[in-house]
N, C-alpha and C positions, 0 to 999 in steps of 0.2 A: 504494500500500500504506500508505502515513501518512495517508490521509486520515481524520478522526475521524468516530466515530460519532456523529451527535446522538439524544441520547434524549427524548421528547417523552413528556407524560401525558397520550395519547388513550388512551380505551376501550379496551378489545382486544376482537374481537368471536370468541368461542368457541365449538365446537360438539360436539354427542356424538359420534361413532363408533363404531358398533355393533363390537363384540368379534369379529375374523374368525379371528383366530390359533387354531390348534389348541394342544392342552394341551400340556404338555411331553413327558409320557408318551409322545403321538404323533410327536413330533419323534425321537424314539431308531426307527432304524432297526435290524432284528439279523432277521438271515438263522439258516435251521436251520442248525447246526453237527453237525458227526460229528466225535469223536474219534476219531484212527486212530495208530497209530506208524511213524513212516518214519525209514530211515536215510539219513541226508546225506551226503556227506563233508566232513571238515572245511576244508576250501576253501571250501565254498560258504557254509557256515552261519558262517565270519570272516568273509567278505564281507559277507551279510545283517546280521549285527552291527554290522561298522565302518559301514556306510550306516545304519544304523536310530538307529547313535548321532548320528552326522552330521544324520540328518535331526529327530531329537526322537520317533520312533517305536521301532515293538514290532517286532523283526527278524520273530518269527513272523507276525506281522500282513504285510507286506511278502511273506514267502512268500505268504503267503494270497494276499495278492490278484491274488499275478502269477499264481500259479494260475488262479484266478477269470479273470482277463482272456484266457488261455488257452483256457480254456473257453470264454468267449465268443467268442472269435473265431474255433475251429473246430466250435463244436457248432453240429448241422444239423436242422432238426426229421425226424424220421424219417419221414414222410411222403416227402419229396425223397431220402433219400437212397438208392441206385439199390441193387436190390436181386441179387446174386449169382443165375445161371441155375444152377438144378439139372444136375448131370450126367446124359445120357440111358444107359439101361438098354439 
């Protein structure tokens, strides 16, 4: 780790790189949102707070997403999912 760097004045030999990166515009990711009003109780939504603070996030954000991941991990395309037999007459 102490070993020094020597700096020499050779050429440096540089080159273009064509521009690959997407805009910034495209980098912001945002899903449709629905407003809706839910009631919590307040247990839940201290919790969501003392962690949101803890972590440097937006407690409602934190809901969201455990929602979201929720969702993901029981939603079933409807195609599979099995369909209830009518009752015979």
């Amino acid at each position: 780790m102490n070993a020094r760097i020597k700096y020499t004045d050779e050429p440096i030999e540089a080159r273009v790189i064509a521009d690959f990166l997407p805009p910034p515009d495209q980098l912001i990711f945002r899903e449709e949102t629905v407003k809706i009003t839910l009631t919590l109780s307040k247990k839940s939504v201290d919790f969501f707070k003392l962690e949101a603070t803890k972590n440097h996030s937006q407690y409602q954000r934190m809901i969201r997403a455990l929602i979201d991941q929720y969702v993901a991990h029981y939603d079933m395309p409807t195609s599979s999912t099995p369909k209830r037999a009518l009752p015979k007459r």
